[in-house]
DRENDO-1510 file (C-alpha; in Angstrom, 1 decimal, always signed):
<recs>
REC; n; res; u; v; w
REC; 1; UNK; -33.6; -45.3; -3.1 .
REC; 2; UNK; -30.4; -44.5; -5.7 .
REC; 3; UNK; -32.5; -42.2; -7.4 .
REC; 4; UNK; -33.1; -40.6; -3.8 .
REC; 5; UNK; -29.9; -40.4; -2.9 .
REC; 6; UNK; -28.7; -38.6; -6.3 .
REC; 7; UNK; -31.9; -35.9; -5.7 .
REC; 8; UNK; -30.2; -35.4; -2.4 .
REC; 9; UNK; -26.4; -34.7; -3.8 .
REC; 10; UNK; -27.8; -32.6; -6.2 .
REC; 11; UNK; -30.1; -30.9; -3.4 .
REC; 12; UNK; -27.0; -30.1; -1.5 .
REC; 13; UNK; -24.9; -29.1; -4.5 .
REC; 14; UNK; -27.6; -26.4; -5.2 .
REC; 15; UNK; -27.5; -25.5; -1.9 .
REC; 16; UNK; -24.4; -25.1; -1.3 .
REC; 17; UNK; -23.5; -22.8; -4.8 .
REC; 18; UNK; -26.8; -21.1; -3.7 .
REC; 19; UNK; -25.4; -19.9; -0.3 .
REC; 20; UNK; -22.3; -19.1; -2.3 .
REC; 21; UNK; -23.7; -17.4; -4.6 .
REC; 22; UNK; -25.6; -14.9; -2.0 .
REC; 23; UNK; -22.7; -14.3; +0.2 .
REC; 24; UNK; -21.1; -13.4; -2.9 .
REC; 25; UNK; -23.5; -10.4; -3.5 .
REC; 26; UNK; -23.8; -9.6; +0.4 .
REC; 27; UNK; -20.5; -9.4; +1.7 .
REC; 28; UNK; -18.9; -5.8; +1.7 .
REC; 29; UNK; -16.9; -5.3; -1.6 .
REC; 30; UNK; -13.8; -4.4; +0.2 .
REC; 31; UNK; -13.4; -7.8; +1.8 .
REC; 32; UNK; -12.2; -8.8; -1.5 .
REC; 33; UNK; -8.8; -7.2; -0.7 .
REC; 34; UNK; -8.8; -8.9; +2.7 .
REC; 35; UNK; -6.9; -11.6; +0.6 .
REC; 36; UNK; -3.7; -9.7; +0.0 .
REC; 37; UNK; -1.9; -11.6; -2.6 .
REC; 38; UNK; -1.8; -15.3; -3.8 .
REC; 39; UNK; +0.4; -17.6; -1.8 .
REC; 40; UNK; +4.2; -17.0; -2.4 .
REC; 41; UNK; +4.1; -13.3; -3.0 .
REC; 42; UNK; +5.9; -12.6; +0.3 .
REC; 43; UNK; +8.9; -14.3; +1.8 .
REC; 44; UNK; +10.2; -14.6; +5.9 .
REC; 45; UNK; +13.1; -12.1; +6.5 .
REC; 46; UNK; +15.1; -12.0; +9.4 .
REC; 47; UNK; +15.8; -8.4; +8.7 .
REC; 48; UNK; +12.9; -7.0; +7.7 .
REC; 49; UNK; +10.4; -9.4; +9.0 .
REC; 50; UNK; +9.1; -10.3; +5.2 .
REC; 51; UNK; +9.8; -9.1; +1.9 .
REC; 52; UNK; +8.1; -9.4; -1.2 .
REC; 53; UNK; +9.6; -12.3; -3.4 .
REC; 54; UNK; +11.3; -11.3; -6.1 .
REC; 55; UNK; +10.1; -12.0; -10.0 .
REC; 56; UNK; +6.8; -13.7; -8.5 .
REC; 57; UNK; +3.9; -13.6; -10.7 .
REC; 58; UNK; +0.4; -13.6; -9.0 .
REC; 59; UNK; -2.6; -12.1; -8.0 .
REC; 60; UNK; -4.0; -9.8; -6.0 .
REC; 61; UNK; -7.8; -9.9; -3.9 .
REC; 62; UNK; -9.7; -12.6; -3.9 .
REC; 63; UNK; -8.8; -15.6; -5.8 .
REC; 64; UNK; -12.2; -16.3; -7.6 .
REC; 65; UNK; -11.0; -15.0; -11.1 .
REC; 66; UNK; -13.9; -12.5; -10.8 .
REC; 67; UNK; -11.8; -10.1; -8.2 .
REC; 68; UNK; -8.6; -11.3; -8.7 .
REC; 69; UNK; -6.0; -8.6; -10.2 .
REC; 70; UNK; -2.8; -9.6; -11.8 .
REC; 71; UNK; +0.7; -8.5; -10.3 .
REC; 72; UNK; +4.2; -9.2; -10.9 .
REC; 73; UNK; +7.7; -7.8; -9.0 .
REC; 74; UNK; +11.1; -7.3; -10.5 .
REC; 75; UNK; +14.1; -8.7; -9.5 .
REC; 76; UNK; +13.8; -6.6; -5.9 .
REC; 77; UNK; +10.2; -7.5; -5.1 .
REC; 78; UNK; +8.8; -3.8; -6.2 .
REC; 79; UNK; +5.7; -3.7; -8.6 .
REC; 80; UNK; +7.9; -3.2; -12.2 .
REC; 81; UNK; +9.0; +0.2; -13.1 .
REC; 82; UNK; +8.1; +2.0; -16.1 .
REC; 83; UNK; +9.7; +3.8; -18.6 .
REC; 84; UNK; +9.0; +5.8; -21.9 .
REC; 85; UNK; +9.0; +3.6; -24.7 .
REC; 86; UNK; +11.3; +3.8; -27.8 .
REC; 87; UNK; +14.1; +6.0; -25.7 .
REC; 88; UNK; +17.6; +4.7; -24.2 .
REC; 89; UNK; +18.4; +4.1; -20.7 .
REC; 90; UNK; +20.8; +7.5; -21.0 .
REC; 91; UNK; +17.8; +9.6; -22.0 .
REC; 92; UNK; +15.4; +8.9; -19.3 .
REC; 93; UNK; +15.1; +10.6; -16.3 .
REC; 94; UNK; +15.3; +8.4; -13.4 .
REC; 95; UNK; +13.0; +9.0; -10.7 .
REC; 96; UNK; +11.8; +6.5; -7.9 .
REC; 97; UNK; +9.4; +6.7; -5.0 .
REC; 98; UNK; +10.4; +5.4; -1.6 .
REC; 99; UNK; +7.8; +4.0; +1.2 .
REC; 100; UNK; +4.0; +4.6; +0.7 .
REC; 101; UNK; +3.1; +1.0; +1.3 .
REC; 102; UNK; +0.7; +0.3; -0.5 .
REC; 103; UNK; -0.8; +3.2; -1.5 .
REC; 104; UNK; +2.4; +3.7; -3.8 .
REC; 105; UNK; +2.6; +0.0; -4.4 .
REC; 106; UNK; -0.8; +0.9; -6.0 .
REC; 107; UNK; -2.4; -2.5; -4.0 .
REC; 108; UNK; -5.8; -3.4; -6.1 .
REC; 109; UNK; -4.3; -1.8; -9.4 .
REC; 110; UNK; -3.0; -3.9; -12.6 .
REC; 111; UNK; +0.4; -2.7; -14.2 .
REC; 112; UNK; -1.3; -0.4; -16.7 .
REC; 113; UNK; -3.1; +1.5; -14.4 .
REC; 114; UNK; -0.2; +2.3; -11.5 .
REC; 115; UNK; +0.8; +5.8; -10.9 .
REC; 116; UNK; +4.2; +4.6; -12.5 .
REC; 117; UNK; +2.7; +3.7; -15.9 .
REC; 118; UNK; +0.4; +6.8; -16.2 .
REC; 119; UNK; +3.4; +9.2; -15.2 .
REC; 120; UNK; +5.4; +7.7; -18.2 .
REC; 121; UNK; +2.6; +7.9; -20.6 .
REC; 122; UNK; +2.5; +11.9; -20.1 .
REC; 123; UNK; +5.7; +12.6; -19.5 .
REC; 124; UNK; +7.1; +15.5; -21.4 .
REC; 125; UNK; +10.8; +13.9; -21.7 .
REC; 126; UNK; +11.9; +10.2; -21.7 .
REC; 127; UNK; +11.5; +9.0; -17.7 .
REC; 128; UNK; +12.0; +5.9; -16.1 .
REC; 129; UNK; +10.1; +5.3; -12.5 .
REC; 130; UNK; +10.6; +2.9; -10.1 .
REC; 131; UNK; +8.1; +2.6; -7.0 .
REC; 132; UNK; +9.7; +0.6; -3.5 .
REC; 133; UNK; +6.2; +1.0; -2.1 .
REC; 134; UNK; +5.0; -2.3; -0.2 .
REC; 135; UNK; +1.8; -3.1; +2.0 .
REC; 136; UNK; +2.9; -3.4; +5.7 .
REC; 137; UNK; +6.2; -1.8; +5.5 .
REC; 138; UNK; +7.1; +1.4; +7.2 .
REC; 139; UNK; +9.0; +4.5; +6.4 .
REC; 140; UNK; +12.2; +3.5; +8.5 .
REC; 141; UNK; +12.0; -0.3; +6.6 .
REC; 142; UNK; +11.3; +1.6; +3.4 .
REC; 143; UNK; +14.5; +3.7; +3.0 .
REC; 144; UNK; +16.8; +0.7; +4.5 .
REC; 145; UNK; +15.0; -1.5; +2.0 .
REC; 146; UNK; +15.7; +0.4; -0.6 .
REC; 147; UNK; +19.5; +0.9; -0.1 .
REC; 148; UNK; +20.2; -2.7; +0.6 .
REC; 149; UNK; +18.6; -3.1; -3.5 .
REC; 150; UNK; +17.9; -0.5; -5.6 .
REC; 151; UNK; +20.0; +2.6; -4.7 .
REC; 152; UNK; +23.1; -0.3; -5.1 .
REC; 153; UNK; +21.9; -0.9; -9.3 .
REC; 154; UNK; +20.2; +2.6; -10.1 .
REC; 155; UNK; +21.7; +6.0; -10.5 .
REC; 156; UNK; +18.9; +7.9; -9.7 .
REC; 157; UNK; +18.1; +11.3; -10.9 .
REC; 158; UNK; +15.3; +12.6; -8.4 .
REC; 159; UNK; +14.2; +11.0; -5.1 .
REC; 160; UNK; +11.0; +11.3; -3.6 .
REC; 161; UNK; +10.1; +9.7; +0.1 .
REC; 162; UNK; +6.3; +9.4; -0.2 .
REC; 163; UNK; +4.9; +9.8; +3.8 .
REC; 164; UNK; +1.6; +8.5; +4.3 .
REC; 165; UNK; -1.1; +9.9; +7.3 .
REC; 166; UNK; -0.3; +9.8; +10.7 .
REC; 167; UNK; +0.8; +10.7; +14.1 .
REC; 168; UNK; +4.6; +12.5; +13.6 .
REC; 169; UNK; +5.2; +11.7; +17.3 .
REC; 170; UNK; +5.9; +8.2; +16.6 .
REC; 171; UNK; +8.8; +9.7; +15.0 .
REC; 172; UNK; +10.2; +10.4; +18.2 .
REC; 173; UNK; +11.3; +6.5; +18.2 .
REC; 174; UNK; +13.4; +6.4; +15.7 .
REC; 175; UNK; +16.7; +4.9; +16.6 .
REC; 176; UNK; +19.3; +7.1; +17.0 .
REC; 177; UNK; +21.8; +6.2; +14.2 .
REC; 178; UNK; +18.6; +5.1; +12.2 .
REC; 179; UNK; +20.4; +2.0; +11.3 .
REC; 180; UNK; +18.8; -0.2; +13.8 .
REC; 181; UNK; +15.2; -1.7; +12.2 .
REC; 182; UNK; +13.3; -2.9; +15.2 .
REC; 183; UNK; +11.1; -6.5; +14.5 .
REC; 184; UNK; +8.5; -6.1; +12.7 .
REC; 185; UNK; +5.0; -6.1; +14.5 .
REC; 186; UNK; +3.1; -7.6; +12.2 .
REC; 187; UNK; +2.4; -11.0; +14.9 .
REC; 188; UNK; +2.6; -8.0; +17.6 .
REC; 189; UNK; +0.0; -5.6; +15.8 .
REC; 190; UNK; -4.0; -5.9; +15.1 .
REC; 191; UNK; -3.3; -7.9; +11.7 .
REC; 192; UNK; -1.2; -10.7; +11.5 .
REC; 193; UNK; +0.2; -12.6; +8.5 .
REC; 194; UNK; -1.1; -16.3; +7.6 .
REC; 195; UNK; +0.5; -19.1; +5.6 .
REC; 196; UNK; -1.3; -18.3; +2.3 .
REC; 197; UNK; -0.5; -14.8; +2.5 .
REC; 198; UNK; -4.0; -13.7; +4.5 .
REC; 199; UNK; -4.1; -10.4; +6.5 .
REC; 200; UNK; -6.8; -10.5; +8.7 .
REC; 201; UNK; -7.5; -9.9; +12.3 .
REC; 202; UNK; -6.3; -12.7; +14.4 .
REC; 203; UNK; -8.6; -14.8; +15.5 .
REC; 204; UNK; -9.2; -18.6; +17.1 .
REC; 205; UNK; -11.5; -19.7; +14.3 .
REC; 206; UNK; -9.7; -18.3; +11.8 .
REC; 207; UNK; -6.2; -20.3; +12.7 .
REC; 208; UNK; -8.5; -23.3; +13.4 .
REC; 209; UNK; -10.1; -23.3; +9.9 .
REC; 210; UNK; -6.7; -22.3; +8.1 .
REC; 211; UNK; -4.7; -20.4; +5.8 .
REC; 212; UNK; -7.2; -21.6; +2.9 .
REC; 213; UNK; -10.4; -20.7; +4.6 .
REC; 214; UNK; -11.3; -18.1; +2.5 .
REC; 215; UNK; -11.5; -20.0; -0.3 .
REC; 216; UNK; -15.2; -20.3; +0.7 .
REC; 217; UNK; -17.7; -17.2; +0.5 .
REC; 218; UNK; -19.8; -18.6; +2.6 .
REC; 219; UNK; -16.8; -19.6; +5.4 .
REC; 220; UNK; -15.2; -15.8; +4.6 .
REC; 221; UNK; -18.6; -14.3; +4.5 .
REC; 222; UNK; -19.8; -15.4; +8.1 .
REC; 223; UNK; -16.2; -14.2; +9.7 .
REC; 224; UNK; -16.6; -10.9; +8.3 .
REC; 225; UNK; -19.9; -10.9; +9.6 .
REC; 226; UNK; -19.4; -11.9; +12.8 .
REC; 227; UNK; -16.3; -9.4; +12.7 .
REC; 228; UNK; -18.1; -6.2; +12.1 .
REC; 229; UNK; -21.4; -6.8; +12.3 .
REC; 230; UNK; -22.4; -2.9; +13.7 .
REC; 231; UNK; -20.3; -1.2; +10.9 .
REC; 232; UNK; -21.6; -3.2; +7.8 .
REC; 233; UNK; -25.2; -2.6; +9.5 .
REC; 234; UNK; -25.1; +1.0; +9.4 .
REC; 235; UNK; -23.9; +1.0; +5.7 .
REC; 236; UNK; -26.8; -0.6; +4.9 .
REC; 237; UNK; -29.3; +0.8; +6.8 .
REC; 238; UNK; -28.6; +4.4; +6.4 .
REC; 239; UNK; -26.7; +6.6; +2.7 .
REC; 240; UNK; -23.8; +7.5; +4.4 .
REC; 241; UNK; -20.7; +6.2; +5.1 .
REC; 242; UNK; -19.1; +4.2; +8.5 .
REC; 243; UNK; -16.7; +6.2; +10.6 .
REC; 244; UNK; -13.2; +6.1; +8.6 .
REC; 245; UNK; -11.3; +3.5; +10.0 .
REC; 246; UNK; -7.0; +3.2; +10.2 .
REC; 247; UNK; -6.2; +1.0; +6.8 .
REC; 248; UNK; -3.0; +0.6; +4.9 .
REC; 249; UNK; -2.6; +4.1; +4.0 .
REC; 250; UNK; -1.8; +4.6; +7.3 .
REC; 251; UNK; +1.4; +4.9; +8.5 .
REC; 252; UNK; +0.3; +4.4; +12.5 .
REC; 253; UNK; -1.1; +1.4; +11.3 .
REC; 254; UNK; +2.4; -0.6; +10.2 .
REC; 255; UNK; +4.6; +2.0; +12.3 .
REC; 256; UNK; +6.9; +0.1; +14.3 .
REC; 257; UNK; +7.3; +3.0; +17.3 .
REC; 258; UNK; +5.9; +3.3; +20.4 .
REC; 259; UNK; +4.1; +7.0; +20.9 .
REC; 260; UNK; +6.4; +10.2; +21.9 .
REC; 261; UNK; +6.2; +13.7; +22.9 .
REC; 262; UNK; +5.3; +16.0; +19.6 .
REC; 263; UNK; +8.7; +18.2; +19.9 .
REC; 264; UNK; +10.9; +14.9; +19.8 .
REC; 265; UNK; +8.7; +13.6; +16.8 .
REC; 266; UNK; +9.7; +16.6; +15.0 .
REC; 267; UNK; +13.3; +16.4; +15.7 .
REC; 268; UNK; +13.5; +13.3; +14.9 .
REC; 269; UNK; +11.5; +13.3; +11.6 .
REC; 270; UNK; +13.6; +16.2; +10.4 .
REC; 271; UNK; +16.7; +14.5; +11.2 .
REC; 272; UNK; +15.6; +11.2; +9.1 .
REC; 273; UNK; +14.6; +13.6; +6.1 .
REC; 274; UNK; +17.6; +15.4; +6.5 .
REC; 275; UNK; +19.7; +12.3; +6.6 .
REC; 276; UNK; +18.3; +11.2; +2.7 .
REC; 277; UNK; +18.5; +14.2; +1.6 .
REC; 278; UNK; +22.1; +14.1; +2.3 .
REC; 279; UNK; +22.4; +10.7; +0.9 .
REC; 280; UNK; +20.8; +11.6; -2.8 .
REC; 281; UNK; +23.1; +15.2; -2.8 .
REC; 282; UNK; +26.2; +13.0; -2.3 .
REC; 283; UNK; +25.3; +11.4; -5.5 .
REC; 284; UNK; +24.1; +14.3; -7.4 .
REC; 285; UNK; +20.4; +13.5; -6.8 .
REC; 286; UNK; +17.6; +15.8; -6.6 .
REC; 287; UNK; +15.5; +14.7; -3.3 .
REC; 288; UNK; +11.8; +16.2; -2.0 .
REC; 289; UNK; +9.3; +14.5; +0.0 .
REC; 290; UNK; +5.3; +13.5; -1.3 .
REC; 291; UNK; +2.4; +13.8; +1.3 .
REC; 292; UNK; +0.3; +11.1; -0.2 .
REC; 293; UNK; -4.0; +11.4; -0.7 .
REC; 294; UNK; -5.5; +9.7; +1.8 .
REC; 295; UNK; -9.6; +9.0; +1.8 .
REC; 296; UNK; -9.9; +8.7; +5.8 .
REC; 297; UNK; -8.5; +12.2; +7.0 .
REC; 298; UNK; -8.7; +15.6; +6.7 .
REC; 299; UNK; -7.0; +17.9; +3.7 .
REC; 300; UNK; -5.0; +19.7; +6.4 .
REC; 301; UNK; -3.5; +16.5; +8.2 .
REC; 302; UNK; +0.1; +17.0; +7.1 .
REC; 303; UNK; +0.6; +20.3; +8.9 .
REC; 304; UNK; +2.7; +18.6; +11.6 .
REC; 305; UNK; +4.9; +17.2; +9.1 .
REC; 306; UNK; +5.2; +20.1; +6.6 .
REC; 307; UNK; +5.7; +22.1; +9.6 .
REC; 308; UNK; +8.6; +20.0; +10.9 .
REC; 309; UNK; +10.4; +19.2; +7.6 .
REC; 310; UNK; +13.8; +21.3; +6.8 .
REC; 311; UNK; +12.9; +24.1; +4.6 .
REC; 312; UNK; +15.1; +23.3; +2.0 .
REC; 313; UNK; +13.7; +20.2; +1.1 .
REC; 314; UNK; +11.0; +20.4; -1.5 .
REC; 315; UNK; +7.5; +19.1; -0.3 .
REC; 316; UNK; +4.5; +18.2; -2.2 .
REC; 317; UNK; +0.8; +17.6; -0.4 .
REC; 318; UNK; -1.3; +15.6; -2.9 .
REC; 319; UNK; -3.6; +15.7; +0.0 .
REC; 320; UNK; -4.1; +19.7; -0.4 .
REC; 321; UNK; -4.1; +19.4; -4.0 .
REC; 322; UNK; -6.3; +16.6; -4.8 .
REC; 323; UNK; -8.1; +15.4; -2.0 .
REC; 324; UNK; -11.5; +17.3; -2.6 .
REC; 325; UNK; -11.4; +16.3; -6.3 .
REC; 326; UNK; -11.1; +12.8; -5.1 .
REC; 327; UNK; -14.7; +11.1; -4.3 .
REC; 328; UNK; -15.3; +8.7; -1.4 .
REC; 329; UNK; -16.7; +6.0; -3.3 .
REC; 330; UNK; -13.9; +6.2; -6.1 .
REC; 331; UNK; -11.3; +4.9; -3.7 .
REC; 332; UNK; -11.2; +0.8; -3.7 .
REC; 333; UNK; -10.3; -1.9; -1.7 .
REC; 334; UNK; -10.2; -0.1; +2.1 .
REC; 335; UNK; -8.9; +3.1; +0.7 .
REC; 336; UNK; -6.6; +3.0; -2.0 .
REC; 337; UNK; -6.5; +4.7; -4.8 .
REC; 338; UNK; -8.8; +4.0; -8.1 .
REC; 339; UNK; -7.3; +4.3; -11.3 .
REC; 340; UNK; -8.2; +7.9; -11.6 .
REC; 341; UNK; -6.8; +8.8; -8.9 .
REC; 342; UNK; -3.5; +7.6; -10.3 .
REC; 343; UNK; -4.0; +9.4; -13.8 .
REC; 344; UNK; -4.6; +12.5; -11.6 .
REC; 345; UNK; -1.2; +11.7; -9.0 .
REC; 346; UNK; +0.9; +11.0; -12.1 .
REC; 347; UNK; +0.3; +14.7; -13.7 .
REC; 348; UNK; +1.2; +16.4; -10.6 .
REC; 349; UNK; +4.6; +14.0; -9.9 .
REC; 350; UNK; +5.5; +14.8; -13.6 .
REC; 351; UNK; +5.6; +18.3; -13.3 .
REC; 352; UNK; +7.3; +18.3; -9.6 .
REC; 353; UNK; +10.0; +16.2; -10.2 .
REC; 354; UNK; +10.7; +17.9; -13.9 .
REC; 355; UNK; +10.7; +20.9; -12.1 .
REC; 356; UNK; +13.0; +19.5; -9.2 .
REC; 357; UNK; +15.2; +17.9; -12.1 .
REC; 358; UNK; +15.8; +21.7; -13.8 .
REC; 359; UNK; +16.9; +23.0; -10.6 .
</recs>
């Protein structure tokens, strides 16, 4: 009978790695980033909604230590900046990016391989970079972010707003003095924000089982089945890809505004780009905006926005320029960008913000 029962643990032991061990290899690869970042990495703002916690050091994905990535903020909650080594704070060239979310926070990427690093690694001329990007913030939250921290400490020498994919009527919503930040939508909005840092659909089972349910493969692996269930089985029964689906490169998807007529979008956009402009002139700042590379839409999708923006601020589609060279299957984690990708980003922000700099 004892020797029974110890066949039986063991029977269920191998079981249970077993069904582990094959929703491992099943589930969809992306689901690893489903997990956004180790518990801690994001604090309760009254502000804001959250921010990122300052000096934490974590992980990103899925905490298995197979998919996990390594990430640490500075003392502002941004991924660290880089800078040129073996050159003085007085030689470098300051530059930071503002907003992105995470496509500029480089989500899925270790510290060596952010657009930061590889833009100081080529760099003609000393440069330091700082990125603000963060997952799950907006443009309005990005620029008011960055002047309650950064823009107080740094005396920056070029500027540039990075402006991810979307619909330029939400624009139209801004507030009028765009010093009011409406509340966050995150509990409001089709992802929601768990105790252990999870971003995932909300759902019943999900708050019954808890914030550390996905600390099973098997648990995580059945939700995401039941979930999407007709995407995941056309990508595997047919060579193609699903329909491109809103992720974090998206700025509809985090965009606090309501929808508003185009004309009123436009206004309104120029008026916000206008209005940082203004700010980086006053302190002798050079100031352009970045259409970022996005995998789910179409080179051309920043007409609205290049349309509507004042022609005197410089402008810079890297969806124009580097989209086609940029393969589907390259981009990780729901769309961001590879390594690669950041190599390729880096070049062109080196020479656009030189050449803004020798204006």
């Amino acid at each position: 009978m004892k020797g029974n029962a110890v066949l039986h643990i063991l029977a269920v032991c191998v079981g249970a790695l077993a069904a582990e061990g094959f929703t491992r290899l099943t589930i969809e690869p992306d689901a690893m980033f489903e997990i956004a970042f180790s518990p801690g990495a994001q604090t309760p703002s009254e502000k804001y909604g959250f921010v990122y916690t300052p000096n934490f050091d974590g992980y990103m994905r899925h905490p298995d230590k197979v998919w996990a990535v390594p990430v640490a903020f500075d003392e502002y909650g941004f991924r660290k900046p880089a800078s040129t080594p073996d050159t003085t704070a007085d030689e470098r060239l300051k530059v930071v990016l503002i907003g992105g979310r995470s496509m500029t926070m480089c989500y899925g990427l270790p510290d060596h391989k952010t657009i930061q690093r590889f833009m100081v690694e080529d760099a003609e001329r000393p440069l330091q970079v700082h990125s603000t990007g963060w997952a799950g913030f907006d443009p309005l939250r990005s620029w008011h972010y960055y002047l309650d921290t950064l823009d107080r400490d740094l005396d920056v020498d070029v500027a540039l707003f990075c402006i991810n994919p979307g619909a330029i009527e939400q624009y139209g919503t801004l507030p009028d003095d765009l010093a009011t930040i409406p509340r966050h939508p995150i509990q409001e909005r089709f992802f929601y924000m768990m105790d252990g840092n999870v971003r995932m659909p909300k759902d019943a089972l999900e708050d019954w089982l808890g914030p550390d349910y996905f600390a099973s493969y098997v648990l995580y692996g059945l939700l995401r089945y039941r979930q999407f269930p007709q995407q995941w089985l056309a990508a595997w029964t047919r060579d193609e890809e699903p329909p491109a689906q809103r992720g974090p490169d998206d700025e509809v998807g985090a965009a606090p505004m309501a929808a508003s007529d185009a004309e009123t979008g436009r206004r309104r956009y120029a008026e916000f780009m206008n209005r940082m402009a203004a700010h980086f002139a006053e302190r002798g700042a050079k100031f352009g905006v970045l259409f970022l590379a996005s995998r789910g839409h179409p080179v051309d999708c920043y007409t609205p926005f290049d349309d509507a923006l004042p022609a005197a601020i410089p402008r810079l589609d890297l969806q124009a320029r580097l989209r086609a060279g940029m393969q589907n299957a390259e981009f990780i984690g729901m769309g961001h960008y590879n390594a690669r990708h950041s190599a390729l980003i880096a070049a062109q922000l080196d020479a656009f913000v030189f050449a803004l700099a020798d204006e």
